[in-house]
N, C-alpha and C positions, 0 to 999 in steps of 0.2 A: 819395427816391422821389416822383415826380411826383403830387398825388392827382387820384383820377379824377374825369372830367366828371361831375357828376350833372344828371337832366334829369326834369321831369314830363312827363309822355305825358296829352294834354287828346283823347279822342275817345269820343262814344257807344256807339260798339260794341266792347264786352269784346272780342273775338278779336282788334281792329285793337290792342288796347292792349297785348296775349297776345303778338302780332307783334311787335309794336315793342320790349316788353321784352327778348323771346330776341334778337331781332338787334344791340341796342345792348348788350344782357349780354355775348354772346360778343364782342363790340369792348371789352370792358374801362369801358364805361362804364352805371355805376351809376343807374337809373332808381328814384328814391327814391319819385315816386307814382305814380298812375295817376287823371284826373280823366273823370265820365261826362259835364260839361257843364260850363261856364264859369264859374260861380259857385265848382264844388268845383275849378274848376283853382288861380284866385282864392287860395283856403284852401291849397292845396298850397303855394302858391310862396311863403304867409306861414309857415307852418309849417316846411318846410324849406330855404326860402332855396336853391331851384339853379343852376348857370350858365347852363340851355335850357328854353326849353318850348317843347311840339312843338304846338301847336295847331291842333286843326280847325273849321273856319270854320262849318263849320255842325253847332249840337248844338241839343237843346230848350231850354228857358228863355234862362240867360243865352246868348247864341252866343259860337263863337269870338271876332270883331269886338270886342264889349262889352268879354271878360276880356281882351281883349289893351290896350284901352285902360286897363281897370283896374290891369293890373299892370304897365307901362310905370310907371305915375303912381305908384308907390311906392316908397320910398326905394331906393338901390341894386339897379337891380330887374335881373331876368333877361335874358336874349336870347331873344326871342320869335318863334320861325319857325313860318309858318303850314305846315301840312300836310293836305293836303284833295286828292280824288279832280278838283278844279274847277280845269282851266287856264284858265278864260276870264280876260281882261282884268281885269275890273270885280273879280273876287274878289282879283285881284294888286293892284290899287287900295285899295279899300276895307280889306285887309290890314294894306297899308305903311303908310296915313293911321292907321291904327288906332295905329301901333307899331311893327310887325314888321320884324324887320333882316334878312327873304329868306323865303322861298317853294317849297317842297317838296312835287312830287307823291306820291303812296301808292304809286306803283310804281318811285320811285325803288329800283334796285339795294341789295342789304344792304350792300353793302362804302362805295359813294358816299355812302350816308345816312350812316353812322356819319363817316365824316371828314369829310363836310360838318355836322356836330355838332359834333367839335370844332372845327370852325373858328367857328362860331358862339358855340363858347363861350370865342373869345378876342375875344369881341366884334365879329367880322366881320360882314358881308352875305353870303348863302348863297342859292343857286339850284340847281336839278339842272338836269345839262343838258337832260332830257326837256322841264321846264318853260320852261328859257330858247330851247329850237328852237320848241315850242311857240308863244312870244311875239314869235321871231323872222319865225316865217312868216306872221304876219298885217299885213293892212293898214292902216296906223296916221297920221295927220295927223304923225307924230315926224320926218316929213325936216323938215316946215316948220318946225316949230321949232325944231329943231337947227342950220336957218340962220340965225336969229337971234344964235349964239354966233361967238364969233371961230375962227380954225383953233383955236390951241391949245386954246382949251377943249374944240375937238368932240374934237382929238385926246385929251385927257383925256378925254372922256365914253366915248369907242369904247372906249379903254381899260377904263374900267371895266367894260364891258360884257363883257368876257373873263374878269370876277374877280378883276383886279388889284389889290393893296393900294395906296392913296397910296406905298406907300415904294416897288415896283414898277414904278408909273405912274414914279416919279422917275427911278430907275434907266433906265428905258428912252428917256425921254424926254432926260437928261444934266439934272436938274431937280435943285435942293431939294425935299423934301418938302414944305414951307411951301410952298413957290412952286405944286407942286398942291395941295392943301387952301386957296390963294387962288385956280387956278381953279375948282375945285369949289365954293366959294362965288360965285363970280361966275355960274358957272352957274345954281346951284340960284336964284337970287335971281331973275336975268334968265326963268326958264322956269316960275318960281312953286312949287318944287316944293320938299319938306320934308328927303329925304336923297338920300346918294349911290348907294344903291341902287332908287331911281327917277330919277334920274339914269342909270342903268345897263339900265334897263328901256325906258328911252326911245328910247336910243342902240341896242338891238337890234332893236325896231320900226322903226328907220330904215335899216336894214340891206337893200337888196334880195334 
């Protein structure tokens, strides 16, 4: 038998964490803490070691931001997806620099949060679609530098940008997987940028 995701829930307000427990419990996945600010999310994820934390960007003392860099930087650490009421830009930035392998509004669907959980907790890059239309319909410098890449990488990037896995993008593409995870390094290098999940963030902002 498969064992379930476990995940800490990092957010100030008791009832968001009240929420999020019943909704991942009835999906079969096991929320071992609940953190009221970033310090004691910290302590959770050293204590019980889980595959998610659901993180919000902004709490008192330590913030989101901080613990996400904190617990990135520790051994075999979590998958850390922010979750926050905030679609703007800068908090989707500030996030993913921080750490974070994807980006989750609070009004994301119960059924879509939870499977977008487990995907994150096989190590993927995770977005709701709320959040990713959100990021789609703004105005973004991201054509111009997605001209800088060759076709295939943009077509790698665009790709991404739908949620595609490397092995996905391969398949579709008639690729090795090596041969994307080489453009995907060629990108990210060429465009200054840290993963492939701003890589994917980028290539939706360039999207008319």
């Amino acid at each position: 038998m498969t064992a379930a995701v476990r995940v800490v829930v990092a957010d100030d307000e008791p009832m968001v964490c009240a929420h999020l427990t019943t909704i991942l419990g009835a999906a079969g996945i096991d929320v071992v803490g609940a953190a009221a600010d970033g310090a004691e999310a910290v302590e959770l994820v050293v204590r019980h070691g889980p595959d998610v934390v659901l993180m919000d960007l902004r709490m008192p003392g330590v913030d989101g931001i901080a613990a996400t860099r904190r617990i990135v930087a520790l051994p075999d650490p979590p998958t850390v997806v922010a979750l926050t009421t905030f679609d703007g830009d800068a908090h989707v930035r500030r996030a993913l620099q921080a750490g974070a392998a994807g980006y989750l509004l609070k009004s994301t669907p119960p059924g879509e949060l939870a499977g977008l959980v487990r995907v994150a907790a096989g190590g993927h890059s995770v977005m709701s679609r709320s959040a990713a239309a959100g990021l789609a319909g703004r105005e973004d410098p991201a054509a111009r530098a997605l001209a800088t890449l060759t076709e295939r990488e943009r077509d790698v990037a665009d790709l991404l940008a739908e949620g595609l896995s490397n092995a996905d993008v391969a398949a579709r593409l008639h690729l090795t997987e090596a041969t994307v995870k080489g453009y995907v390094s060629a990108a990210l290098a060429k465009l200054d940028l840290q993963n492939r999940t701003q890589l994917a963030l980028l290539a939706l902002r360039a999207r008319p």
